[in-house]
Structure formats: C-alpha cells, structure tokens
C-alpha positions in Angstrom: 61.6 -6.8 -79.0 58.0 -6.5 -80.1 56.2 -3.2 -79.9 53.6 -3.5 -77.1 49.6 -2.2 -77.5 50.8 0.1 -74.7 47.0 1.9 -75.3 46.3 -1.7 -73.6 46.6 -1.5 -69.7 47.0 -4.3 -67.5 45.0 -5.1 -64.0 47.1 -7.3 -61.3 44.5 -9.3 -59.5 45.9 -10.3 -56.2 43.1 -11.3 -53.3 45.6 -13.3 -51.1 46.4 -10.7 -48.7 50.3 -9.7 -48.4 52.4 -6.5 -48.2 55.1 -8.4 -48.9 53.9 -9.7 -52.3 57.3 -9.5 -54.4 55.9 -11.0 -57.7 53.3 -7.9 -57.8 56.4 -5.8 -57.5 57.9 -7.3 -60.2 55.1 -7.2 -62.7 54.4 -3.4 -61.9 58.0 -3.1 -62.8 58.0 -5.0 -65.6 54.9 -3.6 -67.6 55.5 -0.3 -66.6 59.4 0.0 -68.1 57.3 -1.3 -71.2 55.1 1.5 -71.5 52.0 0.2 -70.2 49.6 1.9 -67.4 49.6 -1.0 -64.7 46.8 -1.0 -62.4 46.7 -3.0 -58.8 45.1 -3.9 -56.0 47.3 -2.9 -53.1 46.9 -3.1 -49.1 47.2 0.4 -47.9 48.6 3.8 -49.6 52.3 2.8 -47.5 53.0 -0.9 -48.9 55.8 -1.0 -51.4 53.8 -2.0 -54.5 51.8 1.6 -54.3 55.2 3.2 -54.1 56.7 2.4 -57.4 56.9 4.7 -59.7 55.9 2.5 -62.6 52.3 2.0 -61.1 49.9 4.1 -63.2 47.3 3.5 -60.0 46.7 1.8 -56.9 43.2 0.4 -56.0 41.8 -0.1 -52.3 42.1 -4.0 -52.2 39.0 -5.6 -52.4 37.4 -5.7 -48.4 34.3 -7.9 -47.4 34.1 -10.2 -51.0 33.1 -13.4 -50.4 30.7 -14.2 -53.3 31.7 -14.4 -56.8 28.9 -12.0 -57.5 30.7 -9.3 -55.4 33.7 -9.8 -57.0 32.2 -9.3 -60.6 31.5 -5.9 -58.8 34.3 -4.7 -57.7 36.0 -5.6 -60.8 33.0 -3.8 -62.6 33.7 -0.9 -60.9 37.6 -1.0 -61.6 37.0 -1.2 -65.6 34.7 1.7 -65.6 37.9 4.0 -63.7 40.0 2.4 -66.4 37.5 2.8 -68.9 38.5 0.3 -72.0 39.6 -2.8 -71.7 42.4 -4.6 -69.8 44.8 -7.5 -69.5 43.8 -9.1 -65.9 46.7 -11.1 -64.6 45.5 -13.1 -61.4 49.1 -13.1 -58.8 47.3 -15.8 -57.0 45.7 -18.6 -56.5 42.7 -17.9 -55.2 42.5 -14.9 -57.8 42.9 -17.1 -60.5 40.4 -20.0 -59.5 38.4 -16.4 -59.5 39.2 -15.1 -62.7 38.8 -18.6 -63.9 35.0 -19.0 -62.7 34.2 -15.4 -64.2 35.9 -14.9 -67.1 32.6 -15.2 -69.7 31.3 -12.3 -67.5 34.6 -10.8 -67.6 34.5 -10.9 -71.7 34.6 -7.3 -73.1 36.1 -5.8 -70.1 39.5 -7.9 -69.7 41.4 -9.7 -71.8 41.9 -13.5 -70.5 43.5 -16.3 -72.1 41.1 -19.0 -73.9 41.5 -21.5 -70.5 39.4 -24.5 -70.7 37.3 -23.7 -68.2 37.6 -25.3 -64.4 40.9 -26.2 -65.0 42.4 -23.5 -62.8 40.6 -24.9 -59.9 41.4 -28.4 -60.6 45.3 -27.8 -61.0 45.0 -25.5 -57.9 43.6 -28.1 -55.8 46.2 -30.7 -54.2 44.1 -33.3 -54.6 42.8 -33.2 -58.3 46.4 -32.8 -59.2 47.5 -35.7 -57.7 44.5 -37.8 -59.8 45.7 -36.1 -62.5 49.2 -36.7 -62.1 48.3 -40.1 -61.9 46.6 -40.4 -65.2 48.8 -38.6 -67.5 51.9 -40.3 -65.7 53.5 -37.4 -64.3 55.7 -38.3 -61.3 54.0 -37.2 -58.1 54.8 -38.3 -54.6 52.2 -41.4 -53.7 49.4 -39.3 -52.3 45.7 -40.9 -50.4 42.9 -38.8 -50.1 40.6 -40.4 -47.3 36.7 -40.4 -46.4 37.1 -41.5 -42.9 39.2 -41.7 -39.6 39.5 -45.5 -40.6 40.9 -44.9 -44.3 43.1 -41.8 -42.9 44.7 -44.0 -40.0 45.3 -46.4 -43.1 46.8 -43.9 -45.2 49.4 -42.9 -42.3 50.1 -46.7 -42.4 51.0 -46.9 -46.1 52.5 -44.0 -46.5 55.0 -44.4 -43.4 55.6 -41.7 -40.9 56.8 -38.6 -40.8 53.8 -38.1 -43.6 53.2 -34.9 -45.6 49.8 -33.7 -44.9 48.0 -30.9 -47.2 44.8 -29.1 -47.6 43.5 -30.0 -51.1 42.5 -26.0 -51.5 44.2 -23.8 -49.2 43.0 -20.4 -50.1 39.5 -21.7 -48.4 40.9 -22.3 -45.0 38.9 -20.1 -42.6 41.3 -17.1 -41.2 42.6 -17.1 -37.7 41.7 -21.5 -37.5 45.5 -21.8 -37.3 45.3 -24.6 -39.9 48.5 -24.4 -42.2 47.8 -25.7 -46.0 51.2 -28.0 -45.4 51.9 -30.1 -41.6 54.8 -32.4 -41.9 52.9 -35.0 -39.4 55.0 -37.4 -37.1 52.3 -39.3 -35.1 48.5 -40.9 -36.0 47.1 -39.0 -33.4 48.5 -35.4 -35.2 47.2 -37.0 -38.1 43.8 -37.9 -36.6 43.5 -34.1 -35.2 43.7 -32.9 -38.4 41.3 -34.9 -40.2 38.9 -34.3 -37.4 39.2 -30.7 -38.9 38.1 -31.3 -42.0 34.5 -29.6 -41.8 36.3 -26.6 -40.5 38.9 -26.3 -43.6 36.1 -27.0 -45.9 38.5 -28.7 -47.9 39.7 -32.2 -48.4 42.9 -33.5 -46.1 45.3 -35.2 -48.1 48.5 -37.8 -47.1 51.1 -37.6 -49.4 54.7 -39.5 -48.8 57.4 -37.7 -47.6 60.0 -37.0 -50.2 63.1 -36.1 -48.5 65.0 -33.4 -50.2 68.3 -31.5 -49.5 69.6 -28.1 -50.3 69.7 -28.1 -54.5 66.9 -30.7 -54.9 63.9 -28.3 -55.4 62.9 -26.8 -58.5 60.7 -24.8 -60.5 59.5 -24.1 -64.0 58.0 -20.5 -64.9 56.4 -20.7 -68.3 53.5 -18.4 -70.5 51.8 -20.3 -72.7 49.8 -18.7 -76.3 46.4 -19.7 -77.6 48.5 -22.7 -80.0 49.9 -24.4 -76.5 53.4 -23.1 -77.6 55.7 -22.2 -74.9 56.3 -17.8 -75.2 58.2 -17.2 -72.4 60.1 -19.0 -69.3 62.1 -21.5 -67.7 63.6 -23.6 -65.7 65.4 -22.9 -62.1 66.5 -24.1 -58.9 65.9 -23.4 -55.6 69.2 -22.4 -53.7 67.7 -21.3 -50.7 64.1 -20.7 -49.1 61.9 -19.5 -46.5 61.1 -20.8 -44.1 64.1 -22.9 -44.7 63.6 -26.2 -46.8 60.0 -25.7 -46.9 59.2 -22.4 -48.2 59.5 -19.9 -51.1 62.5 -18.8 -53.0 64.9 -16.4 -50.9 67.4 -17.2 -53.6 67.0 -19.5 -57.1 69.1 -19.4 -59.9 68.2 -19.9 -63.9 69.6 -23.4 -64.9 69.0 -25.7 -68.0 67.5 -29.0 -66.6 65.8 -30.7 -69.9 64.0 -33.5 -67.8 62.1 -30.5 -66.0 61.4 -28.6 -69.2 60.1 -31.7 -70.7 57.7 -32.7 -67.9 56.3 -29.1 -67.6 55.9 -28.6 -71.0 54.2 -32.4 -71.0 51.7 -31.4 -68.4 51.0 -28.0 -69.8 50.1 -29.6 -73.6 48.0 -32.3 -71.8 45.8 -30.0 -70.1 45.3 -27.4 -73.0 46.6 -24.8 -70.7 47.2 -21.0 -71.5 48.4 -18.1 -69.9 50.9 -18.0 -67.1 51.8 -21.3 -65.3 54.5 -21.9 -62.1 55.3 -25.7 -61.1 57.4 -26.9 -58.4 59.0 -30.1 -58.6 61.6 -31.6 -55.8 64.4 -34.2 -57.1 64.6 -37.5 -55.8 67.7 -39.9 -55.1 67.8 -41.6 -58.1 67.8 -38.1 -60.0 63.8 -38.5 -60.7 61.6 -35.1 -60.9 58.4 -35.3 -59.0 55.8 -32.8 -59.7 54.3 -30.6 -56.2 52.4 -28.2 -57.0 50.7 -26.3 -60.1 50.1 -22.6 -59.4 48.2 -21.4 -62.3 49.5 -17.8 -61.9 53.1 -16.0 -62.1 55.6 -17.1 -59.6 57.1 -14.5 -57.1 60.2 -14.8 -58.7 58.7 -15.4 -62.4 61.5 -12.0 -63.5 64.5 -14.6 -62.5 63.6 -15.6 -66.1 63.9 -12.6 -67.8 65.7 -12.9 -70.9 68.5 -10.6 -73.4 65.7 -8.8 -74.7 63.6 -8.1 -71.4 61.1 -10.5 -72.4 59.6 -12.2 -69.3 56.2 -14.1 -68.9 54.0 -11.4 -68.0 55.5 -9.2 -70.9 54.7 -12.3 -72.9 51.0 -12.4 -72.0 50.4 -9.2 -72.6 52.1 -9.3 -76.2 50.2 -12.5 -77.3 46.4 -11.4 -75.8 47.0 -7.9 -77.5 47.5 -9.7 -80.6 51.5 -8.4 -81.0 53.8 -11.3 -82.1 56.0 -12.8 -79.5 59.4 -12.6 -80.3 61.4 -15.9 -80.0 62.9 -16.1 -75.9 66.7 -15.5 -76.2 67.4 -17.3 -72.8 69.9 -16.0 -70.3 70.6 -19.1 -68.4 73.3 -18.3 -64.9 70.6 -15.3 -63.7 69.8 -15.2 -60.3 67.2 -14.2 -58.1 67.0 -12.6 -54.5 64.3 -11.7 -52.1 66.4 -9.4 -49.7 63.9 -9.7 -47.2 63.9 -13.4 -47.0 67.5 -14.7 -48.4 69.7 -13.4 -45.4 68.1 -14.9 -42.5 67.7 -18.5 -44.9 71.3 -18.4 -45.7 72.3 -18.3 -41.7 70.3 -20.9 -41.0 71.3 -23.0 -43.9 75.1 -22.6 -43.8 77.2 -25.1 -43.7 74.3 -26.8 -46.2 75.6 -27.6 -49.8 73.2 -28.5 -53.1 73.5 -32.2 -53.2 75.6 -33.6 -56.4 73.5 -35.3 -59.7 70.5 -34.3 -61.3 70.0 -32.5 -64.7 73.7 -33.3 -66.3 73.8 -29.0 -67.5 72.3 -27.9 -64.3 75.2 -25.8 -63.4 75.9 -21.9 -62.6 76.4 -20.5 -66.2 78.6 -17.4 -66.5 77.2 -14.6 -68.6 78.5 -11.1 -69.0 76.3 -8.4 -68.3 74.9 -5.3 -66.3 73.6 -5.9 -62.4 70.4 -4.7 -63.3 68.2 -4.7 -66.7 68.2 -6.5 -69.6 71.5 -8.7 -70.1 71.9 -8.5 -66.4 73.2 -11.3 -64.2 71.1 -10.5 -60.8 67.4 -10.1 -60.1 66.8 -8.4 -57.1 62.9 -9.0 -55.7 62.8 -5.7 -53.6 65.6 -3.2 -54.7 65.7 -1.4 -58.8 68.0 1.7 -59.3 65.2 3.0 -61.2 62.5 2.6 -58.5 64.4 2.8 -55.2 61.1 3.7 -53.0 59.7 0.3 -52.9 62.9 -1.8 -51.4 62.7 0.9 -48.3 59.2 0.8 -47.5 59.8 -2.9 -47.7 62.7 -2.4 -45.4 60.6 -0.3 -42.5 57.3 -2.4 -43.3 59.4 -5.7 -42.0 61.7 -4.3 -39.5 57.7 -3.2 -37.8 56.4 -6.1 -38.3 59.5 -8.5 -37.4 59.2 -6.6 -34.4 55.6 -6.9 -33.3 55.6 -10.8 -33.4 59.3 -11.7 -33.6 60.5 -13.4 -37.3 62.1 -16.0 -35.6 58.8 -17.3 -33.9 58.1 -20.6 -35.7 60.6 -19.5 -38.3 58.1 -18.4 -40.8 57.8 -14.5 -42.4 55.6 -11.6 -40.4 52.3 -11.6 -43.2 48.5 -10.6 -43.0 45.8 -12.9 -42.6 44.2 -14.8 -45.1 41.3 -13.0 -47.2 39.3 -15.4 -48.1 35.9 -15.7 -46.2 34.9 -19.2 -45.0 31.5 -18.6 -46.5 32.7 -17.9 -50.1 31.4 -20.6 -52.5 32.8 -24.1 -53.4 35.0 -23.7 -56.3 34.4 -26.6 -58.5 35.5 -27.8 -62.1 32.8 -26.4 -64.4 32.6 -27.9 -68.0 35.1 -26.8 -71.2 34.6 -23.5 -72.0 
C-alpha cells in the first residue's frame, strides 16, 4: 500500500441532514486507520459519526445556509480551524452539486478533483441524465419530461401505468411539502396532483417507465476516478436486500464480478470526463439488460463493501491520487459483503421467502475468500459495528430505538431520519461552462 500525505487532512462535506449517515461513518473510519486527521460536519455532539475514535474533529453542521455565498463561509471558516489545506469529499448530493459550483473559490484551501465544471449538477439531476443517457446510448428506462398537464397526461399514456414519477433535483424539494423525490403513480389524477406541484418542488417532474425488478436485479457500481479518467479504485455489487424494501438503499449487497456493469460504468464515466468519486445504480431487466438509474456523484453509503486485500477503497484512493502519492494497482476481493445493521434485519423479514431471480452477469455469483471478519482481507463489512471503534454502532443502536419509537419504523415502511436541509430559497443549480 502507498504511503499517504497524512500531513494532508480530509473534510467530509455532508449538507443532507441524517444521523444515520453510514457512508460518513465509513470514511471517518477509513482515513483515520490511515493516519489522516478527518474532519466532519456532524448533527449534534451524540450522533455516532462524532463518537468514533478515528475523527480528529467534529464541526457544528452548517445551520441557516441557503446561498452559495454562505456556504463559501462556513467553509472559510472551517479551513482557517484546520489551517492548511484539505481534501473535501462531498457525502452527498447536494454537497457535491455545492462543491461543484465553488470549487475555483475553493482553490488553495481544498483539494478537488479537475471536474469539468456543471457536470455534477447535470449527472445529479434526473432529468439531464436521462438526455444524456440518451445521447451516449446508455440504457435508461424510457423517461418524458413534460411542460404541461396536457403533455404529462400524455406521458402517463405512453408510458403505461403504474408509472415511475421523479423529481429531476431532489435535494431542492422544500422541507416539510411531503413531496418524496420517487412516487410509483397508479392513476392520471395522482399523476396530475403531482405535476400541479411543480412550482412548489422548484424542480422538473419527470415520468419514467416502470421497470419491474425482483430481489437480485438491482445493482451498483462504486468507482474513484484520477485526473487521466483511469479507474483507481472500486467495483461492482449487488443489491441483496434494501430499505424500504425493493425501493431503497442497501441493508445488505454483496461484491460480485458483472463485466456488462463494469463496462457501462466505466463507458459513462470516460464519456463525461469525470473524476473523483462516482456511485451508479443500475436495475437488470428480463432479458439480462442493465439499465442505468441514477448517477450520484459522491461515495456510496456502502462504497467500503469494495474495500480491497490491501485496504484500498475509493475514498483512500482519492486522497492518494489529489495528494500526488501513486495509487497502487486495486487487488480486488470479490465475495465481500456489506451490512447496515440498522436496516438489514427488518428488510430481510419482510423479504423472506424472496429469492435473487436466476440470469444476469454469467460470474455474478457469491465468491468464497478466506479471510478475517473485519479488516483488510476480511469477508464482512459491517456499516455500524468495528472492533476497533465500538462507540459508534451503540449510539446508533439508542439513536434508532428513540427515534423508531417517536414515530413508529413501520409507518409507511421507510427509516426514522431528519428533515431535509436544503432551503427552498437556495439558488438554481445549473450547468455552468467547462472549467
């Protein structure tokens, strides 16, 4: 493994808000074991991110920013505590359509990859990916993007019902509106409603055909990609379980060659000119096709399922190739798999009885590997729980058993989580020109 600038420190940028945040968890973990000084943004002194040991400090997460100019602030004032610079690794969307939009004011403070500018944005938003799906020739489900009640009751038409509907840019939707960025819609008139609500999202509504997928037909691709578009770090995985159930996150996914997967994410990602840390969701269909979803450009929650024999992982990767170390060559550990205590129990008793449907990649089966439970080499990545940093995976445990109980986790089967932080005032983010 390459010696790291550990004199470097690292600054998770995570505006979305949510305690339950695993993937920040995970890179604390995995820059700290390295020897870095991780900073984050974190909710409150008692969520389980400020309780790892391998967080050099916690910052009070950003309250009342709605301008990029107030952002640029606050992350002015967090390089000054740190005082030199540091690798800033957005953990979510809206943070990295941020970091995307202020990265030439960022210069000399953090280190960012050379992104073309606006293209965060653009891959972020549903609806730019679909057009661009379209050009390049990437499978994507047949998706309309109407101006009108007239072209949206057309679209429903087309499209057949029940019809996927989707807010192009979700991290925009107002809090406390009740307006979800994904409604599975079975009638024109719930379609109607929604469009009618377009003004409010202050966003674009989007149809997209249903594609109907089992248990074993959603996957993912985690990859880090260096300044010459090569491929540093990642993989490819499948979802074994989620939540909510069939239409959620991973409670469980396991590392699994699948070439056609590989080859479309690397396709997209050498298309676009991107860099830096990329997640992609793609969902099989019956004849064994891969259709593109969704383009996160930021780590996955579960982006250390891809760790491999060394410990390299794609965060580890990023922080090697922007401090100028080389990037050793990714000695994959295919068979690995991931679990989100919090989420995989409750998933698996309401999927059992549901088995991964047969087909797909030809060598997308569990691989075998030998190897510790925990580490480098090991066969299990746990979100929550590390036998070196135990503290976290209990105030997890308390922080959900509170919240579960407050507003019941069974009540429209989706996870206790905060509200939304972005402001419905914050500024259109829109596809500048190339940086």
């Amino acid at each position: 493994m390459s010696t790291f600038a550990t004199e470097v420190p690292a600054l998770l940028l995570r505006l979305d808000r949510n305690p339950f945040h695993h993937g920040s968890l995970g890179a604390v973990r995995s820059l700290g074991r390295a020897g870095i000084e991780v900073h984050a943004f974190v909710e409150s002194p008692r969520s389980p991110v400020s309780r790892s040991r391998h967080l050099f400090r916690a910052h009070a997460f950003p309250r009342g920013v709605a301008s990029e100019d107030g952002l640029e602030r606050v992350l002015s004032r967090v390089a000054e505590e740190i005082g030199r610079p540091a690798v800033l690794i957005p953990m979510d969307d809206l943070s990295a359509v941020a970091a995307d939009r202020l990265a030439d004011r960022l210069a000399g403070r953090f280190l960012l990859p050379a992104q073309p500018s606006g293209l965060a944005p653009m891959v972020a938003d549903k609806a730019e990916l679909a057009g661009l799906c379209e050009r390049l020739g990437v499978p994507h489900p047949a998706t309309v993007v109407p101006r009108s009640t007239s072209q949206a009751a057309r679209a429903v038409r087309e499209l057949g019902l029940p019809v996927v509907a989707k807010w192009s840019r979700p991290w925009v939707l107002p809090r406390g509106s009740g307006l979800r960025s994904t409604t599975l819609v079975t009638s024109w008139e719930e379609a109607r409603r929604l469009y009618e609500r377009s003004a409010e999202a202050g966003c674009r509504l989007l149809f997209q055909r249903l594609l109907p997928g089992g248990r074993g037909d959603d996957w993912f691709f985690h990859g880090c990609f260096g300044d010459d578009g090569r491929c540093l770090a990642g993989g490819a995985g499948r979802k074994e379980l989620s939540w909510p159930v069939n239409a959620g996150l991973t409670a469980t996914g396991s590392w699994l060659p699948n070439p056609a997967v590989t080859l479309l994410a690397h396709r997209l990602a050498q298309h676009v000119g991107y860099r830096g840390i990329l997640d992609l969701d793609f969902r099989r269909d019956a004849a064994g096709g891969y259709h593109l979803l969704d383009f996160n450009p930021r780590p996955g929650a579960q982006f250390r399922l891809f760790t491999d024999r060394s410990g390299l992982d794609v965060v580890r990767a990023l922080h090697l190739d922007l401090t100028g170390r080389p990037v050793p060559a990714a000695r994959p550990l295919p068979g690995r798999v991931f679990v989100a205590e919090n989420y995989a129990p409750v998933s698996w008793l309401l999927s059992a009885g549901s088995r991964p449907r047969p087909g797909g990649a030809p060598d997308a089966r569990p691989v075998r590997q030998p190897g510790r439970w925990g580490g480098p080499g090991s066969r299990l990545e746990t979100a929550w729980f590390a036998a070196d940093d135990p503290v976290p995976f209990f105030a997890m445990a308390g922080n959900w058993l509170r919240r579960a109980g407050h507003k019941g986790l069974a009540a429209g089967g989706r996870p206790p989580r905060a509200p939304r932080f972005q402001r419905p005032d914050a500024r259109p983010l829109t596809p500048t020109t190339t940086r």
